[in-house]
ZATORLO-190291 format. One record per residue (C-alpha): residue number from 1; residue in three letters; x, y, z. Coordinates in steps of 0.25 Angstrom, whole numbers. Each point is the difference from the previous one (the first is absolute). Example, Ala and Ser with C-alpha at 12.3 -4.5 7.8 and 13.67 -1.06 7.14 Angstrom:
<recs>
+------+------+-------+-------+-------+
| resi | resn |  east | north |    up |
+------+------+-------+-------+-------+
|    1 |  ALA |    49 |   -18 |    31 |
|    2 |  SER |     6 |    14 |    -2 |
+------+------+-------+-------+-------+
</recs>
This chain:
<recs>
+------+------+-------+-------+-------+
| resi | resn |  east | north |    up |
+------+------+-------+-------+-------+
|    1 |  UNK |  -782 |   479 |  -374 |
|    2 |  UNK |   -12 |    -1 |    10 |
|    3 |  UNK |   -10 |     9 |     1 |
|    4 |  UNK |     4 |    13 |     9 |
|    5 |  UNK |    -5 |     0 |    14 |
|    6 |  UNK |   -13 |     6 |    -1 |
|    7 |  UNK |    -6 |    10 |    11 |
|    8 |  UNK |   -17 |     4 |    -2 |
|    9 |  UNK |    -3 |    11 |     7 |
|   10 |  UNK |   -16 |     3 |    -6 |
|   11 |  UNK |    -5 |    12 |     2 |
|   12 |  UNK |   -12 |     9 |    -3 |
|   13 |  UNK |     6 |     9 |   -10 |
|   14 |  UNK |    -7 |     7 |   -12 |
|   15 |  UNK |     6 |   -10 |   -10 |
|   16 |  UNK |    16 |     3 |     3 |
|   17 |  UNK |     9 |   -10 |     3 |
|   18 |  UNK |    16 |     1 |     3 |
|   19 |  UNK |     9 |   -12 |    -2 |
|   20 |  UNK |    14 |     1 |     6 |
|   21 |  UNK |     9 |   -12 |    -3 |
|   22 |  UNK |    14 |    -1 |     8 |
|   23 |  UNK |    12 |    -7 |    -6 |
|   24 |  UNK |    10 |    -3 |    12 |
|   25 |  UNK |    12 |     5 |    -9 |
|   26 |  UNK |     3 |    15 |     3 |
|   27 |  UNK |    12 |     8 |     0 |
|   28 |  UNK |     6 |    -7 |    11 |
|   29 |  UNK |     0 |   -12 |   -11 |
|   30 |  UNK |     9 |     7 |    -9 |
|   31 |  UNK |    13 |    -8 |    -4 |
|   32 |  UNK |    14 |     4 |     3 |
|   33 |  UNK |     3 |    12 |   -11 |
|   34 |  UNK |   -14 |     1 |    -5 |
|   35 |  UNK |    -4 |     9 |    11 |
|   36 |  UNK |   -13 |     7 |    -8 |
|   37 |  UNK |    -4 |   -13 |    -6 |
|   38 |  UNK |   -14 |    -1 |     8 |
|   39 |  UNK |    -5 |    13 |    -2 |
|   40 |  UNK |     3 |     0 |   -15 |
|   41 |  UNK |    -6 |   -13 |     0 |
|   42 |  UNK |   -13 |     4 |     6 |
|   43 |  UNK |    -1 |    12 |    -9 |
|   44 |  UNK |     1 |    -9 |   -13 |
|   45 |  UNK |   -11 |    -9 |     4 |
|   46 |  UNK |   -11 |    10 |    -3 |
|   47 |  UNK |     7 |     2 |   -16 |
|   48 |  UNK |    -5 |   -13 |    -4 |
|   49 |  UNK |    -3 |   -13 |     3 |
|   50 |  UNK |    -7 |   -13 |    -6 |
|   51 |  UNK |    -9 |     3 |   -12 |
|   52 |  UNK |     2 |    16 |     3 |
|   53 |  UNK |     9 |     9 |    -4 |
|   54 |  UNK |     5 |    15 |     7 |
|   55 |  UNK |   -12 |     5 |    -8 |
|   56 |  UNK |   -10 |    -9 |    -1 |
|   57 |  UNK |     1 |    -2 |    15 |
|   58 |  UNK |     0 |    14 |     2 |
|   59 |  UNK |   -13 |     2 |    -9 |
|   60 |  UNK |    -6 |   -10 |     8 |
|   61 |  UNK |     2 |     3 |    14 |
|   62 |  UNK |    -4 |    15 |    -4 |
|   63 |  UNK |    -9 |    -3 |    -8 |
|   64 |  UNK |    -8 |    -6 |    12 |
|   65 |  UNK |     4 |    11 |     9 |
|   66 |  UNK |     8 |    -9 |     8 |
|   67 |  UNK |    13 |     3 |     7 |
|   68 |  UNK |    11 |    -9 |    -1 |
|   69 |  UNK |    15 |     1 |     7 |
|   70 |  UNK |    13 |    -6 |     5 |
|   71 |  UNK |     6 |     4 |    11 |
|   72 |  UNK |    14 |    -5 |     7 |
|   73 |  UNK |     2 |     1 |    15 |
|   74 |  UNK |    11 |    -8 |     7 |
|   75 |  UNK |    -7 |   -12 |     4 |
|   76 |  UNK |    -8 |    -3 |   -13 |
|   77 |  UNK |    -7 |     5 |   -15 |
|   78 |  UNK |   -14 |     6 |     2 |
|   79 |  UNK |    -9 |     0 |   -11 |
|   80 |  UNK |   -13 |     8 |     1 |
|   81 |  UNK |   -13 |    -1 |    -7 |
|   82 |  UNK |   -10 |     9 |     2 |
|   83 |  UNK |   -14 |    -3 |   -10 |
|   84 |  UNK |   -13 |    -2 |     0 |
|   85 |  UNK |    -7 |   -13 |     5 |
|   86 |  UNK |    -5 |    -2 |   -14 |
|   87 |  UNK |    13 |     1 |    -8 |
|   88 |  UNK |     6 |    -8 |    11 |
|   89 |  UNK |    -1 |   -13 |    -8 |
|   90 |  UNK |     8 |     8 |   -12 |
|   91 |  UNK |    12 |     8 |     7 |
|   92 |  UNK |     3 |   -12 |    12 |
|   93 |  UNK |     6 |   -10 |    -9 |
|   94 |  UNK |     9 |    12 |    -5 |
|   95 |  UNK |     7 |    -2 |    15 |
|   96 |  UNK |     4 |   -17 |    -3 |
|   97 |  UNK |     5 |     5 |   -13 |
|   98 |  UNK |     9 |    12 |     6 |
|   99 |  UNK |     5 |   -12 |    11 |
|  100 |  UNK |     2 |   -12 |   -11 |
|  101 |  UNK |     2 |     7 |   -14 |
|  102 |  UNK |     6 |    13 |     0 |
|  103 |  UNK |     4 |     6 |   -13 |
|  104 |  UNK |    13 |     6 |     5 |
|  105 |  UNK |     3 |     6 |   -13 |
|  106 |  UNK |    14 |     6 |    -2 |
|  107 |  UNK |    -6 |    16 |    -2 |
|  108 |  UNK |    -9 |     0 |    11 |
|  109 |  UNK |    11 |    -6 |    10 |
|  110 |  UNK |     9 |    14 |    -5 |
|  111 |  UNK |   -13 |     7 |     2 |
|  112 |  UNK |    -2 |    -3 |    14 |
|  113 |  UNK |    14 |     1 |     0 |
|  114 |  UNK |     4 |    14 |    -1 |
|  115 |  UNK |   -13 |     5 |     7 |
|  116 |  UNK |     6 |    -7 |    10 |
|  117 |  UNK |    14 |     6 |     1 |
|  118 |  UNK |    -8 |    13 |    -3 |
|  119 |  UNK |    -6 |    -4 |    13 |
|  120 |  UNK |    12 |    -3 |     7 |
|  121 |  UNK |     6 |    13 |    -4 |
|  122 |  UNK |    -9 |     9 |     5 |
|  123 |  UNK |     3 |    -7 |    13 |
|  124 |  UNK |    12 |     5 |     1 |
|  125 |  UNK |    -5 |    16 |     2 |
|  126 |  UNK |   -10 |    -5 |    12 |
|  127 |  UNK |     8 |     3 |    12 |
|  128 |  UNK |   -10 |   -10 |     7 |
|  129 |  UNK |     3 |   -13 |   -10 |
|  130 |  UNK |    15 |     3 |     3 |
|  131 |  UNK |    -1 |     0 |    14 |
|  132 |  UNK |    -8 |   -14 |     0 |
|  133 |  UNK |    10 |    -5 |   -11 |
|  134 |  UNK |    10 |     2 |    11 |
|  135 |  UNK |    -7 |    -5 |    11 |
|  136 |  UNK |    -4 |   -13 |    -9 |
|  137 |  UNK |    14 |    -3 |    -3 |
|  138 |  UNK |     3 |     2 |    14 |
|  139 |  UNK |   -10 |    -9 |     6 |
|  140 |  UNK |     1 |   -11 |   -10 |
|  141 |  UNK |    13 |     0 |    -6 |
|  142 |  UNK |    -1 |    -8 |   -12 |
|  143 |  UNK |   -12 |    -9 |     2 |
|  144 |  UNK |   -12 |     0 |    -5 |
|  145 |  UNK |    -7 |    12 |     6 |
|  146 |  UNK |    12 |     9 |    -4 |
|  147 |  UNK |    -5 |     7 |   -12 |
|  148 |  UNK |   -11 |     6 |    -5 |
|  149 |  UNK |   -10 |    -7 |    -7 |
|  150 |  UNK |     3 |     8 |   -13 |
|  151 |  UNK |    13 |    -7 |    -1 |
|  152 |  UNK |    13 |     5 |    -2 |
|  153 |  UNK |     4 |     9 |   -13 |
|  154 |  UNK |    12 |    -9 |    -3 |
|  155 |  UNK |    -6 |   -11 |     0 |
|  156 |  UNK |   -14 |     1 |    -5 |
|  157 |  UNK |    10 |     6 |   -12 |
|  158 |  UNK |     3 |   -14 |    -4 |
|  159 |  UNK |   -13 |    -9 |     1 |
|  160 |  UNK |    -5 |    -7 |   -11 |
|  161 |  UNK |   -12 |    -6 |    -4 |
|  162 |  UNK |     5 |   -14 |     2 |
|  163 |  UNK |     4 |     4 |    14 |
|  164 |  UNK |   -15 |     4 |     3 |
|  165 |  UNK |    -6 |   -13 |    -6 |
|  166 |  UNK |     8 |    -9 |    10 |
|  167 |  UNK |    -4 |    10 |    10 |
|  168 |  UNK |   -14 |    -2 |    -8 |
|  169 |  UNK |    -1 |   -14 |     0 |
|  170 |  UNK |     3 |    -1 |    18 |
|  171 |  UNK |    -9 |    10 |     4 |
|  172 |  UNK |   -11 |   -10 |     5 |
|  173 |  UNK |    11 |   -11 |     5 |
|  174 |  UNK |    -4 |     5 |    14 |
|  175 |  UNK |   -14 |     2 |    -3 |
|  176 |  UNK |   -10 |    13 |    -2 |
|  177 |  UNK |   -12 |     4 |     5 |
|  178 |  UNK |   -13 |     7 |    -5 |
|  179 |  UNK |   -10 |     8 |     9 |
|  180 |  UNK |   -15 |     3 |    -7 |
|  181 |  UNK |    -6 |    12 |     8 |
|  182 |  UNK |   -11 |     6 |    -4 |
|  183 |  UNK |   -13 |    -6 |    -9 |
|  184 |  UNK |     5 |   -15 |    -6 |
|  185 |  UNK |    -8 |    -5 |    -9 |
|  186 |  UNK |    -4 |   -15 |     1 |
|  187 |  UNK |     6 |    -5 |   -14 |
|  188 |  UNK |    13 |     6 |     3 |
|  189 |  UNK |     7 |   -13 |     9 |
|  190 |  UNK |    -5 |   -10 |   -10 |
|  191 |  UNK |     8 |     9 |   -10 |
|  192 |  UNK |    12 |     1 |     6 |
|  193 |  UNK |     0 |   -15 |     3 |
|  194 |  UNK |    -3 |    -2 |   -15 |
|  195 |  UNK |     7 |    11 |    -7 |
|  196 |  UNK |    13 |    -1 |    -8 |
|  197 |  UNK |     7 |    13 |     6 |
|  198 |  UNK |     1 |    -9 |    15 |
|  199 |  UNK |     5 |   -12 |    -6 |
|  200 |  UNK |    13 |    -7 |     0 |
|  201 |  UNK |    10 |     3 |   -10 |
|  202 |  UNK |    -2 |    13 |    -1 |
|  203 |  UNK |    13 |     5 |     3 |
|  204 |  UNK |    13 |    -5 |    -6 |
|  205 |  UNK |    12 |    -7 |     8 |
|  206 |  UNK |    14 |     8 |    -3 |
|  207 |  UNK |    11 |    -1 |     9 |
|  208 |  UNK |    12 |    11 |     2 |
|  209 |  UNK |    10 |    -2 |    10 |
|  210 |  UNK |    -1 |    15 |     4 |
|  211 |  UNK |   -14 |    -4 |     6 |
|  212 |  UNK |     6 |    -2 |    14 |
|  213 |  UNK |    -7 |     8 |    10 |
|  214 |  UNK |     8 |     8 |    11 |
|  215 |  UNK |     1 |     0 |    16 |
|  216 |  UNK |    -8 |     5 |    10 |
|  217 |  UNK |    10 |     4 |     7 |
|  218 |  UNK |     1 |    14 |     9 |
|  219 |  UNK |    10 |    10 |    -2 |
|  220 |  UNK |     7 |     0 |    14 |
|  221 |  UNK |    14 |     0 |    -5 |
|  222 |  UNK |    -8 |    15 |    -7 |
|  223 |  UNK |     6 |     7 |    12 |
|  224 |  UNK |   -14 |    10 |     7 |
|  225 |  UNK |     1 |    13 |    -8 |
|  226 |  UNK |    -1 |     2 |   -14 |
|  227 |  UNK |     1 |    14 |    -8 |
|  228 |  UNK |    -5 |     3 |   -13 |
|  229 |  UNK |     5 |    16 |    -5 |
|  230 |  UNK |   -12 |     9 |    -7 |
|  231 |  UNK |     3 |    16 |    -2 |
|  232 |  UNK |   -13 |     4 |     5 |
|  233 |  UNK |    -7 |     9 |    12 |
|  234 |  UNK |    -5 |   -13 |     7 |
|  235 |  UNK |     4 |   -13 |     8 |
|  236 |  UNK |    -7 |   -13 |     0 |
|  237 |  UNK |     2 |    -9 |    13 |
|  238 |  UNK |    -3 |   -14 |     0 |
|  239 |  UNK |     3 |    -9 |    12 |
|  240 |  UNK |    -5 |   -14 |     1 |
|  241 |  UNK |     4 |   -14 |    -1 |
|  242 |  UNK |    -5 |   -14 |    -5 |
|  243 |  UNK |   -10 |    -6 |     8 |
|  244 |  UNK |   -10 |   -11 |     0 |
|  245 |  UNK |    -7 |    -8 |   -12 |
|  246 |  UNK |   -17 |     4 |     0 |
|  247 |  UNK |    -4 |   -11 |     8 |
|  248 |  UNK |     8 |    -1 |    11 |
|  249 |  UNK |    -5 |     1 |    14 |
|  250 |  UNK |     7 |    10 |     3 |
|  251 |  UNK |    -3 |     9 |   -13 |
|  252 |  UNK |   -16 |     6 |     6 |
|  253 |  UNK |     9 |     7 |    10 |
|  254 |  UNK |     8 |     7 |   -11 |
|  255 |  UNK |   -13 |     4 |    -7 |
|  256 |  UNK |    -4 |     7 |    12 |
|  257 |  UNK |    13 |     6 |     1 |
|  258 |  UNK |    -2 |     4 |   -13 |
|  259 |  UNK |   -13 |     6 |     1 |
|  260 |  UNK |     6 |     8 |    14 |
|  261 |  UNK |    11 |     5 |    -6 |
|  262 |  UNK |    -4 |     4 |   -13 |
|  263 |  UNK |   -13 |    -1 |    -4 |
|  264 |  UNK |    -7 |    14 |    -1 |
|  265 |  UNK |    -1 |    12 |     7 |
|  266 |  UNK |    -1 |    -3 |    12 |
|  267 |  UNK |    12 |   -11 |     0 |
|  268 |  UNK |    13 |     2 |     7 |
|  269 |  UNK |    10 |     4 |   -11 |
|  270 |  UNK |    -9 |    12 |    -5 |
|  271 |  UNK |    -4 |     6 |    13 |
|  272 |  UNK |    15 |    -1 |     3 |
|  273 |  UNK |     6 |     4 |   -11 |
|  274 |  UNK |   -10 |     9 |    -7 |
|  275 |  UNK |    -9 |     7 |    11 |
|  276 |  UNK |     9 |     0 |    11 |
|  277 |  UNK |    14 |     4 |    -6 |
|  278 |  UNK |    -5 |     3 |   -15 |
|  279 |  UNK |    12 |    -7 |    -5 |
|  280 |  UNK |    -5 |   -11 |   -11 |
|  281 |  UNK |   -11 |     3 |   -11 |
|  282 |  UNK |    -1 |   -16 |    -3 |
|  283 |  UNK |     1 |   -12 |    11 |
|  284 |  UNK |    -6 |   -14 |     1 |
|  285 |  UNK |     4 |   -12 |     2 |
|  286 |  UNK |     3 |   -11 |   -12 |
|  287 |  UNK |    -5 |   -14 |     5 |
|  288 |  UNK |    -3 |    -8 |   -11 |
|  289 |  UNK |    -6 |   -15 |    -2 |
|  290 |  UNK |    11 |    -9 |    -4 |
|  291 |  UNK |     2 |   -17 |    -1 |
|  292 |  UNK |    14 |     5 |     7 |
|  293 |  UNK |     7 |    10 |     9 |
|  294 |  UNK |    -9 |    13 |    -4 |
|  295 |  UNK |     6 |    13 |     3 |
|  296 |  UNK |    -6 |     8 |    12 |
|  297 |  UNK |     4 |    13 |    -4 |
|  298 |  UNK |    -1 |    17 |     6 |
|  299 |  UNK |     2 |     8 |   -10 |
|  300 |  UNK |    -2 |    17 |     1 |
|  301 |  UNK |     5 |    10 |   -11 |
|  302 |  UNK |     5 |    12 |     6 |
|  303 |  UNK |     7 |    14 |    -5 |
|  304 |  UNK |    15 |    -1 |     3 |
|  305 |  UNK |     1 |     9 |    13 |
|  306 |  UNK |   -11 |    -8 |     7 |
|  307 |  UNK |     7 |   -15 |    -4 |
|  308 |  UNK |    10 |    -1 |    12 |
|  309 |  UNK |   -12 |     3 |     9 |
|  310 |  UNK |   -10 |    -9 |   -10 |
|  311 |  UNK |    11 |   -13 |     3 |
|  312 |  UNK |     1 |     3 |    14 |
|  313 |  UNK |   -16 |    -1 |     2 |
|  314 |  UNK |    -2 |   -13 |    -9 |
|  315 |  UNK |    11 |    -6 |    10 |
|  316 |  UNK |    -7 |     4 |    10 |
|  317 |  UNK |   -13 |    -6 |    -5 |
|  318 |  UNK |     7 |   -12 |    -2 |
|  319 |  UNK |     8 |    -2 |    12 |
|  320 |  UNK |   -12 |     3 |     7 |
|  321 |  UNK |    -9 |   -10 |    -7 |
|  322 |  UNK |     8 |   -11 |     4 |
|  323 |  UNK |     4 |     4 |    15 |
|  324 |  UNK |   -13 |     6 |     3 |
|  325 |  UNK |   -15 |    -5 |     2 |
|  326 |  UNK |   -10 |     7 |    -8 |
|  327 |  UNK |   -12 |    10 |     8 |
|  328 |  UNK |   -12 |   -11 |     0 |
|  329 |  UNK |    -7 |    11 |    -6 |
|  330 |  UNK |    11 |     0 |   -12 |
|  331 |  UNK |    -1 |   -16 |    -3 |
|  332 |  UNK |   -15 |     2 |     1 |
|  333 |  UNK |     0 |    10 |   -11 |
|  334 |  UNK |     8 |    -8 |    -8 |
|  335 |  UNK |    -9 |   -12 |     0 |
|  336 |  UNK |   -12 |     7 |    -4 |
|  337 |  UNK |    11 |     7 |   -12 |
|  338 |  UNK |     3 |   -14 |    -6 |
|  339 |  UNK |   -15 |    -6 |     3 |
|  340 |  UNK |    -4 |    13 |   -10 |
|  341 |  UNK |    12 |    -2 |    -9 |
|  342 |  UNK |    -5 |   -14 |    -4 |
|  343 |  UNK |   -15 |     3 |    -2 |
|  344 |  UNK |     5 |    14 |    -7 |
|  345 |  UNK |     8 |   -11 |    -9 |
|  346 |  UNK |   -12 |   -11 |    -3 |
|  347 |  UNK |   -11 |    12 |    -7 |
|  348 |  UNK |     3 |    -3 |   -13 |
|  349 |  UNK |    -1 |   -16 |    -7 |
|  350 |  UNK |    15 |     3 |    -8 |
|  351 |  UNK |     4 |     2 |    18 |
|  352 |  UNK |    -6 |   -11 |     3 |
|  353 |  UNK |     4 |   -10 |   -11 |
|  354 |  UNK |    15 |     6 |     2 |
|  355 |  UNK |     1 |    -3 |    14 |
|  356 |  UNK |    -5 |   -12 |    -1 |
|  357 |  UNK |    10 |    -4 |   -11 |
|  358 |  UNK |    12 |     4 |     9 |
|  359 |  UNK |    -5 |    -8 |    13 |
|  360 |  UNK |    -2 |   -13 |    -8 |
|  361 |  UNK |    14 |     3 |    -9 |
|  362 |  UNK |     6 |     2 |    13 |
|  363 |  UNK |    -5 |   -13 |     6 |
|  364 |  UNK |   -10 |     7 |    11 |
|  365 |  UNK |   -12 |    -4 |     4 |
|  366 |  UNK |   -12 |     9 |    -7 |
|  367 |  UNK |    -4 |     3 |    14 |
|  368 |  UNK |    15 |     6 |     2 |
|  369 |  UNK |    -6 |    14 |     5 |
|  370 |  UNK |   -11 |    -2 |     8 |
|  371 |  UNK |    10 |   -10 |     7 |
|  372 |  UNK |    12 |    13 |     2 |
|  373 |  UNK |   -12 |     9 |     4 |
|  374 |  UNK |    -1 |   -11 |    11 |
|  375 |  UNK |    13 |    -1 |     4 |
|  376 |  UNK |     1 |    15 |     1 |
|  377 |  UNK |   -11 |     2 |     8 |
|  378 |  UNK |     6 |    -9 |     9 |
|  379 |  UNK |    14 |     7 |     0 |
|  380 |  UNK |     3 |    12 |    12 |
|  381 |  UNK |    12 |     7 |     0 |
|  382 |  UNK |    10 |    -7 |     7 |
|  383 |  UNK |    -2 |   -10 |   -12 |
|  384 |  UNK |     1 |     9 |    -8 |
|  385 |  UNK |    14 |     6 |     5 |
|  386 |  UNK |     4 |   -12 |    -1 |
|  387 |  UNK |    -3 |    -4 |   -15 |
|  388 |  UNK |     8 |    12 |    -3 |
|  389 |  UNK |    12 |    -1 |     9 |
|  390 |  UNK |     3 |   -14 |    -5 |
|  391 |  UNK |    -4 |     2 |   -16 |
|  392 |  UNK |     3 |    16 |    -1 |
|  393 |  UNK |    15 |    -1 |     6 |
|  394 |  UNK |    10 |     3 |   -10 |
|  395 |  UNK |    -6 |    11 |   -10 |
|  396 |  UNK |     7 |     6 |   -12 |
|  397 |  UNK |     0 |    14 |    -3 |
|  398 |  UNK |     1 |     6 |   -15 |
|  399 |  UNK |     1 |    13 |    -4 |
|  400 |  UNK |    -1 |    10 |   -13 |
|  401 |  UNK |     2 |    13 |    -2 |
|  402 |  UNK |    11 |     9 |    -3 |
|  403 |  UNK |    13 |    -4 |     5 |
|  404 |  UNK |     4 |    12 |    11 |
|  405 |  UNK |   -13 |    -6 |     8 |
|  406 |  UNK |     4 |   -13 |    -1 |
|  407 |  UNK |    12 |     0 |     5 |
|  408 |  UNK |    -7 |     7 |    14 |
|  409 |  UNK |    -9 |   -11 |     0 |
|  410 |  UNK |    10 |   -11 |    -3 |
|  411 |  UNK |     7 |     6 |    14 |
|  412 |  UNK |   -13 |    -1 |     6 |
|  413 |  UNK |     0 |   -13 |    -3 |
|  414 |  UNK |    12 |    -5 |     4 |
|  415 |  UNK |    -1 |     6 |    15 |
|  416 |  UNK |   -13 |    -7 |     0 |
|  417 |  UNK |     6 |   -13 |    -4 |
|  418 |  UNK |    14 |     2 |    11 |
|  419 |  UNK |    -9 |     3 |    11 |
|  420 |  UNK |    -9 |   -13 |    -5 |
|  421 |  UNK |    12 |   -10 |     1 |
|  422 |  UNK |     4 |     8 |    14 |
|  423 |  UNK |   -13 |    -5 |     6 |
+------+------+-------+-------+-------+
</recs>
């Protein structure tokens, strides 16, 4: 195993240094039937590893007043590591061991487990996980982006330890990457070339015939509407559909989008749906960074008597965002939004490092923003119609709430879908 691809982003800090290294294996990676794998994966990594156990390791990150976390996303495991340039030299190796020599002891796997499955339950009572579940399923049927990163409760039931150690053992076949931000000391590269922790024969080969990752296929055969019952006083809307991997061309002009329709007061969807007709108490727009198709979603949570006219407004927006210029004035705004959103984003040395991380893991070049704020400064709104009448075509509408609504709604829907095909 090499060396990860290293990013050094030096800066004059007061002795803090964040570390963020990317493994290119996230929830999207999960085989066939072991949909939770990842995530209970990354989780595990931090309850041992190399010469440490869950307590010594924990009584040495704390005891340096460092922070230390795994995270799972869709496109890959995060690990974090916050710490002070001094006790740099001790805690960094602690990530190579994480990476190449995992403990994955059989108690620590149920641990991570049933907090799991604890976690996944108390998805099940938010109205707003439901209504995305649905929405996912929709959009991507059963490949790779369809589930939660959490997993799925029947599934993460049944894996094993074993299980996790071939997952374990694959995690750098398609490389990692690890940013430095912040004060790095000047031993700390001839360490890493030199220390144990980062180098081969760390982690150990196992083979399981489960290990088969799924599709990436969309869920077209899904149908465009999905329903998910709640007995409660509210719906959640959510309409949207797949869109473009970060780094395409065409992505800059959905971030602008993005920023026009549902980036804070003064963006479309809450002057429409809040101040002008008081009907929605949460809206926005969901467009995350993704190696695939990333959603491009409206969502708004409304009361049950405002929902019929909540859907009839998001359909507005959206029909009109893709048959409709925006006001000069509008895409104006928004560029100056997304320009702010991405200083707003690089304050801290842990922001910095993390981005970094995803560009690289992604395979874009470490100049990728300044080169989309380019590109959008360059975009007028002719372009921009067209970006999102040929990307944002075909949305996907789910639904939750109680079922008397829904069944006004899914009406709604169908109307707007007969008089779609007519056209």
């Amino acid at each position: 195993m090499a060396l990860p691809d290293l990013i050094l982003d030096p800066l004059a800090t007061p002795g803090v240094l964040a570390a963020k290294a990317l493994i290119r294996h996230g929830s999207a990676s999960d085989p066939e039937g072991l949909r939770g794998a990842h995530q209970l994966l990354g989780s595990v990594l931090s309850r041992g590893c190399g010469p440490y156990g869950p307590i010594q390791l924990a009584d040495l990150v704390e005891g340096c007043g460092a922070g230390l976390r795994c995270d799972t996303h869709e496109d890959g495991l995060l690990i974090s590591l916050k710490c002070r340039d001094v006790d740099a030299e001790r805690l960094l190796p602690v990530i190579g061991w994480m990476l190449r020599q995992p403990h994955l002891r059989p108690d620590q796997v149920e641990l991570e487990k049933e907090l799991s499955l604890q976690a996944l339950l108390r998805q099940k009572e938010d109205a707003f996980h439901l209504a995305y579940d649905g929405w996912r399923s929709l959009a991507y049927g059963s490949g790779s982006y369809a589930h939660d990163p959490l997993g799925v409760a029947e599934e993460l039931k049944e894996i094993s330890p074993d299980q996790l150690r071939c997952l374990a053992a694959q995690l750098e076949d398609h490389g990692s990457v690890l940013a430095l931000s912040g004060t790095i000391p000047t031993k700390l590269l001839k360490l890493m070339e030199s220390h144990e922790a980062f180098q081969e024969g760390g982690a150990q080969a196992i083979t399981l015939a489960a290990s088969t990752p799924r599709g990436t296929s969309l869920g077209t055969e899904q149908g465009t509407l999905s329903i998910r019952e709640q007995t409660t006083e509210q719906v959640v809307l959510m309409l949207g559909q797949p869109s473009l991997a970060h780094g395409h061309p065409d992505d800059p002009g959905l971030r602008l989008l993005q920023a026009h329709l549902g980036q804070g007061m003064s963006s479309l969807l809450f002057r429409r749906l809040r101040e002008d007709h008081g009907v929605a108490y949460d809206v926005g727009v969901h467009h995350p960074a993704r190696a695939g198709a990333a959603p491009f979603v409206m969502h708004a949570a409304t009361s049950t008597d405002r929902s019929k006219l909540s859907l009839q407004l998001l359909l507005e927006s959206w029909n009109e965002m893709c048959s409709k210029p925006l006001d000069p004035d509008d895409l104006q705004l928004a560029k100056v939004k997304v320009r702010g959103q991405l200083a707003h984003a690089s304050q801290t040395t842990g922001q910095r490092a993390e981005r970094r991380a995803q560009l690289r893991g992604l395979g874009l070049p470490d100049d990728h923003d300044q080169r989309c704020l380019e590109i959008m400064d360059a975009l007028d709104p002719v372009s921009i119609q067209r970006i999102a009448a040929e990307h944002l075509s075909r949305p996907l509408l789910s639904l939750c709430g109680p079922q008397a609504s829904l069944r006004v709604l899914e009406s709604q829907w169908e109307a707007r879908q007969g008089e779609a095909r007519q056209r």
